[in-house]
Structure formats: structure tokens, C-alpha cells
C-alpha positions in Angstrom: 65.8 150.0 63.4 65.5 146.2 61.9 66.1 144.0 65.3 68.6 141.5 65.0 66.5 138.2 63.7 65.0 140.2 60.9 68.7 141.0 60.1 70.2 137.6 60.0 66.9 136.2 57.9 67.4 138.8 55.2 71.3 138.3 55.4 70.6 133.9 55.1 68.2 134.4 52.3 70.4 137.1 50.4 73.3 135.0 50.9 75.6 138.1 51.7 77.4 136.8 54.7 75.2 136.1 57.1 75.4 137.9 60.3 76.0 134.9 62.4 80.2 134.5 62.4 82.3 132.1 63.6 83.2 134.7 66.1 79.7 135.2 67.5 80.1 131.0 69.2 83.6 129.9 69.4 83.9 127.6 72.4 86.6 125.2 72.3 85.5 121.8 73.2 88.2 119.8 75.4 88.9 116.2 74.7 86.3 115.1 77.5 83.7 117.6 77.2 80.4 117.0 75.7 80.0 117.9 72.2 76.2 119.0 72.3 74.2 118.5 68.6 70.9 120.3 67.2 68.8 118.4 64.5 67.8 121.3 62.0 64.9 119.7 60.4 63.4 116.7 61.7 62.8 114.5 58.3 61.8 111.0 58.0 65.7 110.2 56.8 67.0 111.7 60.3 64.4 109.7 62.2 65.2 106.1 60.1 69.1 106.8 59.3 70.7 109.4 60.7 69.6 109.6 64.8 70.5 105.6 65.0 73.6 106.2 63.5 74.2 109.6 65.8 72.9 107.2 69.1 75.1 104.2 67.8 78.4 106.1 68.9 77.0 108.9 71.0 78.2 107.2 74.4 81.4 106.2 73.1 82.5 109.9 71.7 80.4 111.8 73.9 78.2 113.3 71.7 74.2 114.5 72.4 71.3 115.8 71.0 70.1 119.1 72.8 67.8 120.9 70.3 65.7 120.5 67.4 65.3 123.1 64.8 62.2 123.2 62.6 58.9 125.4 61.6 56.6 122.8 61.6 55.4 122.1 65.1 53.8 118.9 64.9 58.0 118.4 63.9 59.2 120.0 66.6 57.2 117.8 69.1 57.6 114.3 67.3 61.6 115.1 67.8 61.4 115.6 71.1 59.2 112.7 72.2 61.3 110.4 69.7 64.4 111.3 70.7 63.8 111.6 74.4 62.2 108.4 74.3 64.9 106.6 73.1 67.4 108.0 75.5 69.2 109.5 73.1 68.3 113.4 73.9 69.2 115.8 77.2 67.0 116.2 79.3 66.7 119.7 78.9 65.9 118.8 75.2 64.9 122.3 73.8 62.3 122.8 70.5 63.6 125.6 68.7 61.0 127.6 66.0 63.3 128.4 63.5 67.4 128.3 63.2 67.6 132.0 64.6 66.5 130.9 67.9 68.6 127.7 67.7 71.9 129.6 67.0 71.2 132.4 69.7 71.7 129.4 72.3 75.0 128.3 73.2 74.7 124.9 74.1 74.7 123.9 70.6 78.4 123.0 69.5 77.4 121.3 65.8 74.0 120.5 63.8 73.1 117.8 61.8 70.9 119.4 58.8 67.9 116.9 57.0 65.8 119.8 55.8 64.4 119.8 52.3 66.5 119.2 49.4 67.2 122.6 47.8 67.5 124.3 51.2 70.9 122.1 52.5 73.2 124.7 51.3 72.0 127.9 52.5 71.3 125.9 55.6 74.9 124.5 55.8 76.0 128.0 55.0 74.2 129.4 58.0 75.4 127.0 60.3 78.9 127.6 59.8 78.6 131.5 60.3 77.4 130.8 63.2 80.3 128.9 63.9 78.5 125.6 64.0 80.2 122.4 62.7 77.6 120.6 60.6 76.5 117.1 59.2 74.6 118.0 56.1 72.5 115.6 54.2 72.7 115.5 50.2 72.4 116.9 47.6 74.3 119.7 48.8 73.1 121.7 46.8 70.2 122.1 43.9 71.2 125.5 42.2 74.6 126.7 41.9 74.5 130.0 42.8 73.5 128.3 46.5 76.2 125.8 45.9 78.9 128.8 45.7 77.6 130.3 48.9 77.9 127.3 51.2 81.2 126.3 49.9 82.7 130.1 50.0 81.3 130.2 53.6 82.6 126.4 54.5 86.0 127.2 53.4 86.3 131.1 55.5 84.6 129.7 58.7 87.1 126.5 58.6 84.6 124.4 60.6 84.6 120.5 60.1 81.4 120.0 57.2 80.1 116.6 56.6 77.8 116.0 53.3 75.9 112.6 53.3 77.8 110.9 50.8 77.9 107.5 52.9 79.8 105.6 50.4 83.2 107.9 50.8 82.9 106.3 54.6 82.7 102.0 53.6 85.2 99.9 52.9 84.1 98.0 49.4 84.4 101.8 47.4 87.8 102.7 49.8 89.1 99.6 48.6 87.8 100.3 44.5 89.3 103.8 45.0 92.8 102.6 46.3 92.9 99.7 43.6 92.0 102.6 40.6 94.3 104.5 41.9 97.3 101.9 42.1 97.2 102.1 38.4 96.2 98.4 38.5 92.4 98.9 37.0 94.1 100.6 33.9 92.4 103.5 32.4 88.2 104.1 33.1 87.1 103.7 29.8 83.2 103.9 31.1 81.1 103.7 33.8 77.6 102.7 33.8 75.2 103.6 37.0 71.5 102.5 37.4 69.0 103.5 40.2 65.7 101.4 39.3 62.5 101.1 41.6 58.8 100.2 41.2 57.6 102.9 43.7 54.2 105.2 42.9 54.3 105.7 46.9 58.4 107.6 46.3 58.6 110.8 48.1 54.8 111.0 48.4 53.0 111.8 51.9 49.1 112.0 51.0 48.5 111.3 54.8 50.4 114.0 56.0 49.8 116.3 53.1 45.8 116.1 54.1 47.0 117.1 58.0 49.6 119.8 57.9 48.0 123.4 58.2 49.6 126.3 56.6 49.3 128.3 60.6 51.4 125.3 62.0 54.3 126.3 60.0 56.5 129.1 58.2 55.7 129.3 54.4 57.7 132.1 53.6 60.5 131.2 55.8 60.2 127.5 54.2 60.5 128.8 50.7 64.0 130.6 51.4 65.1 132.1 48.4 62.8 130.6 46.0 59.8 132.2 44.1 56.9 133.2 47.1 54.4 131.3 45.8 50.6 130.5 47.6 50.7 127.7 50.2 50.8 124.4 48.8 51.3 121.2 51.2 52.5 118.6 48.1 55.2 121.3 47.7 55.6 121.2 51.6 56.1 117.7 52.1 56.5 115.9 48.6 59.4 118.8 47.9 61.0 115.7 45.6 58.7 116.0 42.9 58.7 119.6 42.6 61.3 121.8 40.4 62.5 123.6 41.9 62.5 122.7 45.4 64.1 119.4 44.3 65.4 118.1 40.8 64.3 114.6 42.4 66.3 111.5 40.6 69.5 113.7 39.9 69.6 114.9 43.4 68.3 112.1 45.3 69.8 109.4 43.7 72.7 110.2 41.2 74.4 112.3 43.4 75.7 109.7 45.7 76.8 107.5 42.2 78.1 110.4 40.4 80.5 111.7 43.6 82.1 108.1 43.2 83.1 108.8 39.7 84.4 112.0 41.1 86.4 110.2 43.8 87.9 107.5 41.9 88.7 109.3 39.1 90.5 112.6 40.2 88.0 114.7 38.2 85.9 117.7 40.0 83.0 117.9 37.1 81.7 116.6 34.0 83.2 118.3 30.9 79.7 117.8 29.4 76.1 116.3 29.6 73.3 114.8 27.5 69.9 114.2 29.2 66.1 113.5 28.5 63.6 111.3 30.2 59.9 112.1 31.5 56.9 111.7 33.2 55.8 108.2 31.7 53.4 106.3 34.1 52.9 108.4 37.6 50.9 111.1 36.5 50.0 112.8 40.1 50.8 116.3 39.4 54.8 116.0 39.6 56.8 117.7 37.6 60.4 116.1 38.4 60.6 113.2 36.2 59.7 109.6 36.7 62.6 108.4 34.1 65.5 109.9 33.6 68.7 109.5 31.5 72.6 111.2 31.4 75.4 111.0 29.6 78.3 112.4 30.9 81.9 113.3 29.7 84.5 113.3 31.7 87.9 114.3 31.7 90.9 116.7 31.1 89.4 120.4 30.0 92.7 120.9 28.0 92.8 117.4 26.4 89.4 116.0 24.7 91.8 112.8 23.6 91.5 111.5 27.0 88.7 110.6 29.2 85.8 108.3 29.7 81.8 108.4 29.3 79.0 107.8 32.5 75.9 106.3 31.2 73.5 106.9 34.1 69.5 105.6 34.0 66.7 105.6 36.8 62.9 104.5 36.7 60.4 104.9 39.6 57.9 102.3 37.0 60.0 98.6 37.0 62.6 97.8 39.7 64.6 95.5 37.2 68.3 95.8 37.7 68.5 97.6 41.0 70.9 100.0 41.8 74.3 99.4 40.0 77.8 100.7 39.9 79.8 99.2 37.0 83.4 100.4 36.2 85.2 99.3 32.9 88.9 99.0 31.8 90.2 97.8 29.0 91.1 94.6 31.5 87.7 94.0 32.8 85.3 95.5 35.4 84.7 96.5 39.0 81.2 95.5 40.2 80.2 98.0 43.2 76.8 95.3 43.5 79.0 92.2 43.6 82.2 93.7 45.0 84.2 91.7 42.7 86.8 92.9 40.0 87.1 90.5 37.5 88.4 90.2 33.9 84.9 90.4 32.4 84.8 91.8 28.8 88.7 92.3 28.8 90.9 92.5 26.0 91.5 88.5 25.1 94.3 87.0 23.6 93.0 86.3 20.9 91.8 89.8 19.7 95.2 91.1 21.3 97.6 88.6 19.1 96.4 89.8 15.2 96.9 93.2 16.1 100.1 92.7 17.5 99.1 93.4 21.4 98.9 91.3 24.4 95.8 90.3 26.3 95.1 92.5 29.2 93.0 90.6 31.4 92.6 91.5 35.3 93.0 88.9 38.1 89.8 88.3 40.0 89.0 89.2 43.5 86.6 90.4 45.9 86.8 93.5 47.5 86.9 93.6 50.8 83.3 94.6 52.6 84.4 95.5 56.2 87.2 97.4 57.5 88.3 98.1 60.9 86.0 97.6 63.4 83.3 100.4 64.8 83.2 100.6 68.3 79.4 101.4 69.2 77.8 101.8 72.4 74.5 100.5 71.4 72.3 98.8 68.6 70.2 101.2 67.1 69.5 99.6 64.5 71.5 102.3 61.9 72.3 101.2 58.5 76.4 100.2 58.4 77.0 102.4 55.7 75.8 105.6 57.4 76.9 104.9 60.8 80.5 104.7 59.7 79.8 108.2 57.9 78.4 109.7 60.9 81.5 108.2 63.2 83.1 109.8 60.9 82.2 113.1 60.8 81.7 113.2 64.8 85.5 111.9 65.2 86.2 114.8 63.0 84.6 117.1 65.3 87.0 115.9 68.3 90.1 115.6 65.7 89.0 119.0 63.9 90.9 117.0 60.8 88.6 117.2 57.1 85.8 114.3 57.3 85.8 112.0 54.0 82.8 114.0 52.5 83.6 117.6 52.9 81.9 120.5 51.4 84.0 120.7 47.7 83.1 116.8 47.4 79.5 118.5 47.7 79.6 120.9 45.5 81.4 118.9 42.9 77.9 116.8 42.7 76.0 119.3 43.1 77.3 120.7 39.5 77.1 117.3 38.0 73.5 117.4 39.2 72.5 120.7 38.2 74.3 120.4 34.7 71.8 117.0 34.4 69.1 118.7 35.3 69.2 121.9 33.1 70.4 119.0 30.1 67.0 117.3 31.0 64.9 120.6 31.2 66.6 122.2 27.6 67.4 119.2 25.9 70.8 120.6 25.3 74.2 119.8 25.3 75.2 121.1 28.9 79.4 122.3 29.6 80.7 123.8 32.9 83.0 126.4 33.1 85.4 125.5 35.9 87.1 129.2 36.0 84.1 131.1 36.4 82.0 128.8 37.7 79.2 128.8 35.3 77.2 126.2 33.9 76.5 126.7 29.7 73.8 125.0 27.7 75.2 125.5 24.0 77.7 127.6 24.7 75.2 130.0 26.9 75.3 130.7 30.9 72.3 129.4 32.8 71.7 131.1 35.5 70.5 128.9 38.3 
């Protein structure tokens, strides 16, 4: 008879409902008790992001680390001696082989997940049958079929699911929502998004690639529900550049810029997408690309007469032009770099009066980079942006009211991801069919 870890491993990679319920851990936490965390994957972006932003309000809400989750033990060990030796851990920190034996414990009220890219759903999904709250890291998700499961499992458990879109927690894009939203922007006509480094060394760990041993880990169990494929270390550790543990650019890096046009615009999905790009300059055996291009279409599915276009673009090869987020009206522009809304490129008076209209021309003015102020309970040295996020979710934890990321927010950019990438790999036009929840390239499902 198959034991019980054998069972809940099949049921997490098969995505059935897992055999962890919300039922199986359900301790109510009172105002002043402890809320106790596991990491579930210890990644370079929990060590430089998320633990300072965890430790910077930890003392204040009463939060700790108890456990780490992850099947690489050199991982396991570097949590515990970084965590405990910043004070932030218990001191009966525990270093957990897998999720199984972290969820079997009870002394483990939520989890903050930072595991590879394409595993976050099925991970978040996990957590929350076993009745886990969870801080999940983007992309939510990198195939929709695991994008489906997590948010179906999200929305029956009911527990309180933060995904790391950091800018739904800071005040400059709370404040470009609320003015778009007043009516006062006018209509988006376009949006134009750029993510631009010069970086061969981007998602690449030669050091640790050359150290990790296939015995020190789980292959199989680190491959979930992907192809079983032999051991390969780049896959291990440079997932990023390697379809399809990661689609790389689109998940990495539009995701956050793409939810934002979700958010401030109302709408849930592209109604279509254009892509291409390639592998132009690092040639190191990647297969995600280094350039990469999308068009998107956005707006009503029953009206095509209204709506706006996303021109998205990001190099790895020449860091002009940064990251941008530029919003256009026909009264001007909001500029998510600058924080300004100004009247740039409005309709002028002077093209207005022959055709009979007025100029539409919005006033200037900054928006507003801090909000109300974070109480912390010591400088860690987390980035503002997260730390808000992460106060966030962790006063949604005490509150039990829905964080400002919650699952559907994830899933909504995981489809405008996924779409992107299929566009990219097909070269054709990609649609999304919001009913059925399928994703067409010329009028065909994909299946992904």
C-alpha cells in the first residue's frame, strides 16, 4: 500500500488535489501569537530581497522563520547559518528535505515560496492544501495548465496568497492607478514598456554550476511535472535560460510591467499578441531569448472599436533606456521612471482648432513617491518597494483581508506571459479565450 509521501508527491505533480487540505493544519492564530514562516526554496532573490524585507517587520508583527524547505543541501545549510546568523530565525530553526516533510510539521503557519520559475504555481498550490498561507514569488506561473491549478486551489482553500508583484504595494503606481481611474488621464491609447540591460553574467551561475552534484539534490523531484530528462546543472541553477523551466524575459521581467497595464486598466488579459526576437549576441547554450519583442492588444472581447496597444521590448546586449513605463492619453503621458504626468505629446490647440475640437492638454504634476509611513523594527537593508509588499502580505495574514497581489492578479500575468511566449516560439498571432480558458495561436488551442 503506497505510504502517505508517495501519495501526496503523485497527487502535487498530477495536480488532482493534492492530499494536503486545509483541514489537515487549521490552527487559528490569535492577535498575539506568533505567526511562524518556512522559506520553500532558498534562492538568491530570498537571501538579497525577500528575508530583509521579512526581518524588517518581523519584530513589529510578530512574525519568524522556523523552517527551510529545499532539496539541495548545500541550500538547506546556507539558510540556516544565514538566517540564524542574522537573528532573524528560531532557534530551533529546522532544515526540511523536501515540502512533504515541511508540511507534516505544525509549527509552520505560512511559507514564503522562491523556488524556480515554472515550479511557483504547483508549489503555491501545495501550500495552500496544506492549509498554508503563502508569499509566492513571480511569475506565478509559466504554463497554463499550472496556472489553472494554483488559482482553482487558491480560491477553495481561501487562505491569504501573496504573488511578488511589488509594484501593486508603492505609492507612485497607487497613485497612477487612482489618477487613471478618476477619469482624469482620459482614455489609454498606448503603453510602451522597456526592460534593457548589458548583462552576459544574467541568470548565469558557472561557479555553482561546476560544484553542485546530482546526489546532493532531487532531480526528479526538481523537475515536477516537466519532461524527466538526464541531470543537467545549467538547467539546475540557470533554470532562466531554459524553455521550459523558464520563458526568461516574459517571465522575469514583463510580468511585473504587464500586471500594471492589467491593474490600471480594468482588463484581466490581452485580447491578442505579436512576438519575435532571438538569440543575438550571448551564445552560451540558452535557449530563452536574449531580445525580445510584444505587441499586445488590449481591450473589450465584445468591442474591437475600443482599446489600446502595449509595445513591450528587452535586451540583455546594451542597457540604453533602462527599464521604462510610459502611459499615453490623448492629453499627454504618465512617466512610471520620472513619476510625473505631464501634457507631453497632447492634443494642442492648434491641431484641435481646424478640426473643430479643443486642446486636451493635462496639467503637470508629480506623483507622489511615499505613502504612509512603515513602521520597521530594524534596517535590513530591504529594497522599499518589496518591503512594503511583504508588510503587506504579513498584515494580511493577521487581518485574513486579500493582499494587493493576490492569486487572479497572478494568473492574469501569467496568461499575458505565456501568450508572449508561445507568439515568440510560433511566430503567430496569439488570442486567449477567456471562457474556456485556452490560449489559440491562429485560431488553434495550444496546449501548454
Amino acid at each position: 500500500m503506497e505510504n502517505r509521501r508517495d501519495f501526496i508527491k503523485k497527487s502535487a505533480l498530477a495536480g488532482l488535489g493534492m492530499s494536503f487540505s486545509a483541514s489537515s493544519y487549521a490552527r487559528i492564530l490569535g492577535a498575539n501569537e506568533r505567526v511562524r514562516v518556512g522559506v520553500v526554496g532558498f534562492s538568491d532573490r530570498f537571501r538579497s530581497a525577500l528575508a530583509p524585507s521579512f526581518a524588517s517587520h518581523s519584530k513589529d508583527l510578530n512574525f519568524e522563520f522556523v523552517a527551510v524547505s529545499d532539496i539541495w543541501s548545500r541550500r538547506r545549510e546556507e539558510a540556516a547559518s544565514f538566517l540564524k546568523g542574522k537573528g532573524w530565525a528560531s532557534d530551533n530553526f529546522v532544515q526540511c528535505r523536501n515540502n512533504e516533510e515541511l508540511y507534516d510539521r505544525k509549527d509552520v503557519d505560512a511559507v514564503i515560496i522562491s523556488t524556480a520559475d515554472f515550479q511557483h504555481a504547483l508549489h503555491c498550490a501545495e501550500a495552500v492544501e496544506a492549509g498554508r498561507d503563502v508569499y509566492v514569488e513571480k511569475p506565478f506561473a509559466e504554463s497554463l495548465e499550472d496556472a489553472r491549478k494554483a488559482l482553482k486551489a487558491v480560491e477553495k482553500s481561501k487562505k491569504i496568497v501573496q504573488v511578488g508583484s511589488q509594484r501593486r504595494s508603492t505609492p507612485n503606481y497607487w497613485a497612477a492607478n487612482d489618477f487613471i481611474r478618476s477619469g482624469k488621464f482620459g482614455d489609454i491609447i498606448m503603453v510602451e514598456m522597456t526592460w534593457d540591460v548589458n548583462q552576459p553574467g544574467r541568470w548565469r551561475r558557472p561557479k555553482l554550476v561546476s560544484e553542485i552534484r546530482k546526489e546532493d539534490t532531487d532531480w526528479k523531484r526538481f523537475l515536477m511535472n516537466r519532461p524527466m530528462v538526464d541531470w543537467d546543472p545549467r538547467k539546475y541553477l540557470e533554470f532562466r535560460l531554459f524553455y521550459p523551466y523558464s520563458s526568461g524575459i516574459p517571465g522575469q521581467w514583463m510580468s511585473h510591467q504587464i500586471d500594471t497595464v492589467h491593474w490600471f486598466s480594468g482588463y484581466e488579459h490581452p485580447r491578442s499578441v505579436v512576438a519575435n526576437g532571438g538569440i543575438y549576441l550571448w551564445k552560451d547554450g540558452r535557449v530563452n531569448p536574449d531580445t525580445f519583442t510584444a505587441v499586445f492588444d488590449y481591450g473589450p472581447d465584445d468591442d474591437k472599436s475600443k482599446g489600446f496597444q502595449v509595445l513591450y521590448h528587452s535586451r540583455m546586449t546594451n542597457e540604453a533606456g533602462g527599464t521604462k513605463e510610459l502611459y499615453y492619453s490623448n492629453g499627454g503621458m504618465i512617466n512610471l521612471d520620472t513619476n510625473k504626468i505631464t501634457p507631453e505629446g497632447g492634443l494642442e490647440e492648434r491641431y484641435a482648432k481646424e478640426m473643430g475640437m479643443k486642446a486636451n492638454l493635462l496639467t503637470e504634476q508629480t506623483l507622489p513617491t511615499t505613502g504612509e509611513k512603515m513602521v520597521t523594527s530594524a534596517n535590513t537593508g530591504a529594497d522599499p518597494m518589496t518591503s512594503r509588499h511583504m508588510r503587506n502580505w504579513m498584515e494580511c495574514v493577521r487581518s485574513r483581508k486579500e493582499p494587493n497581489a493576490p492569486a487572479k492578479a497572478g494568473f492574469n500575468h501569467s496568461v499575458a506571459s505565456i501568450m508572449s511566449t508561445i507568439a515568440y516560439q510560433t511566430g503567430k498571432r496569439v488570442t486567449y479565450d477567456n471562457i474556456k480558458q485556452e490560449i489559440l495561436a491562429d485560431g488553434k488551442v495550444v496546449k501548454v
